[in-house]
C-alpha positions as a Markdown table, in Angstrom:
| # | Residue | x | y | z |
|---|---|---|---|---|
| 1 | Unk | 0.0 | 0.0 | 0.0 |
| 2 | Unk | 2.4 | 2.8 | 0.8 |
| 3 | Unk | 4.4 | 1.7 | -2.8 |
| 4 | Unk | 1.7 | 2.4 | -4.6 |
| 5 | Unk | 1.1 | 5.4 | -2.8 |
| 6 | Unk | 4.6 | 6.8 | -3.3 |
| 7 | Unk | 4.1 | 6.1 | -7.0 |
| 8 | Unk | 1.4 | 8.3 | -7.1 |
| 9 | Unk | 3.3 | 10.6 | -5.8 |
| 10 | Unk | 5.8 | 11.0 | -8.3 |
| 11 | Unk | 2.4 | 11.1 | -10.9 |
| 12 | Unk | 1.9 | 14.4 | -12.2 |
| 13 | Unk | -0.7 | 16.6 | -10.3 |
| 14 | Unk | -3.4 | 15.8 | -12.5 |
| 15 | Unk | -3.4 | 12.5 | -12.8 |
| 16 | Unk | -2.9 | 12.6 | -8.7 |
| 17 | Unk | -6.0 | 15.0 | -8.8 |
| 18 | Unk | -8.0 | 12.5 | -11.4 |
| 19 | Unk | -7.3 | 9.0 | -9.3 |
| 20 | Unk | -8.2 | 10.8 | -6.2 |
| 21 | Unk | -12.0 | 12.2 | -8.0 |
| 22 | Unk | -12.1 | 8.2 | -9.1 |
| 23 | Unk | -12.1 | 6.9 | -6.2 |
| 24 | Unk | -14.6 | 9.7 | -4.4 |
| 25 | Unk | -16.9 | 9.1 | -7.3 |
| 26 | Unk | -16.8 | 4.9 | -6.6 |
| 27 | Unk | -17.4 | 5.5 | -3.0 |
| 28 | Unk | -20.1 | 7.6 | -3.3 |
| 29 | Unk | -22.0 | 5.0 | -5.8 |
| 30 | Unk | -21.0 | 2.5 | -3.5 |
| 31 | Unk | -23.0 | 4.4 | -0.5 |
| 32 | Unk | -25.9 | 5.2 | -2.7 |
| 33 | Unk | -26.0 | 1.5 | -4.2 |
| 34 | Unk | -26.4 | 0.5 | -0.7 |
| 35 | Unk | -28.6 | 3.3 | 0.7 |
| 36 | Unk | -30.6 | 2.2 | -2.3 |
| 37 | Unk | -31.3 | -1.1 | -0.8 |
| 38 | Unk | -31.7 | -0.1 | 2.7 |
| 39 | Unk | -34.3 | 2.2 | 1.5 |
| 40 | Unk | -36.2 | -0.4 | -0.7 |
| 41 | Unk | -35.6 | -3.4 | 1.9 |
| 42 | Unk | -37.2 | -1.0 | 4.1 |
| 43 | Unk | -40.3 | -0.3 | 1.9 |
| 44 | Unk | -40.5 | -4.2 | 1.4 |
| 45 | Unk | -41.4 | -4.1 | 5.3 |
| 46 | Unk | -43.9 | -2.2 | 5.4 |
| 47 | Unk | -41.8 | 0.8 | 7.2 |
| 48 | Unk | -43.4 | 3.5 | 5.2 |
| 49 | Unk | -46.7 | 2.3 | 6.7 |
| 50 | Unk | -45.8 | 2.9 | 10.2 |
| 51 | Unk | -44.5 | 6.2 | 9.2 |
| 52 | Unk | -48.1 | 7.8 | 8.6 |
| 53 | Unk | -49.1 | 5.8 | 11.3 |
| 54 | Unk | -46.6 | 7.3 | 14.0 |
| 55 | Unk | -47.3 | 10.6 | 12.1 |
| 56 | Unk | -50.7 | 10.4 | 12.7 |
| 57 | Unk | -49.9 | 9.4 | 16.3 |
| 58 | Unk | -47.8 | 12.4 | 16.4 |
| 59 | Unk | -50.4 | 15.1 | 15.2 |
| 60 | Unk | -52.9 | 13.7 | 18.0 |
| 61 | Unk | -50.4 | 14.2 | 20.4 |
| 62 | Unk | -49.3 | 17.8 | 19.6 |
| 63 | Unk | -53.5 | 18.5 | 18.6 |
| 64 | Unk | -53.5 | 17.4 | 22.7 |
| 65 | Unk | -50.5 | 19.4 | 24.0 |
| 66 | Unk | -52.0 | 22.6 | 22.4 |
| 67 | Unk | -55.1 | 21.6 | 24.1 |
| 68 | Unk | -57.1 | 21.6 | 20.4 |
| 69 | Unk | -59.5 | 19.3 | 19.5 |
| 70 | Unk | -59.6 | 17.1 | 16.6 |
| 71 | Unk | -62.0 | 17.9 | 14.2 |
| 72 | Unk | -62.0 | 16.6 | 10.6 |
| 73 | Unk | -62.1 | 19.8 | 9.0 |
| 74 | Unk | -58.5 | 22.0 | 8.8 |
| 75 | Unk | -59.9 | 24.5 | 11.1 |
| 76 | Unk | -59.9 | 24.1 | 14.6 |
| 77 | Unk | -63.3 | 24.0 | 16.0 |
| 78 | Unk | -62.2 | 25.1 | 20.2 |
| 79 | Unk | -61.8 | 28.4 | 21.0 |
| 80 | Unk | -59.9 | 27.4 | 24.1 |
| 81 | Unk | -56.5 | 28.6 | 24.5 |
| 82 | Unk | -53.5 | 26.8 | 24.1 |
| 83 | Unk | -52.3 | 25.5 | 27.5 |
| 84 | Unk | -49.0 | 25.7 | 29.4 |
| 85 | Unk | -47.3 | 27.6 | 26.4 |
| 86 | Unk | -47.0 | 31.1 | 28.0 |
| 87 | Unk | -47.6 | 33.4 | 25.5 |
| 88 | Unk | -44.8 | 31.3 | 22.7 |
């Protein structure tokens, strides 16, 4: 390993400059390659599923926190005011 890296080293500066791109372009097709499958092993699971379930989960909550309640239409149908937030 450090042979080859002294050889490189006696390369002119744009051949250095063109391995060095090379091997930063391989690397980052390797890491999307394999984000790629994560991602799609991921969908095979059912994982985007329990996405829209937890945010669902999450919009009760915060609808709670704020002391709203759920309605189905996008306005809010309480006038009460939002607890425990202090003027924010």
């Amino acid at each position: 390993m450090q042979e080859t890296i002294n050889r490189l080293r006696e390369q002119p500066k744009e051949h250095r400059t063109a391995i060095a791109a090379s091997i930063a372009i391989g690397i980052v097709i390797i890491l999307l390659v394999g984000w790629f499958f994560f991602f799609m092993h991921g969908l095979g699971k059912g994982d985007l599923e329990y996405t829209r379930q937890q945010q669902a989960v999450d919009e009760t909550l915060d609808q709670n926190v704020l002391g709203v309640q759920a309605s189905s239409s996008p306005i809010a149908t309480s006038s009460a005011p939002a607890a425990g937030l202090n003027g924010y």
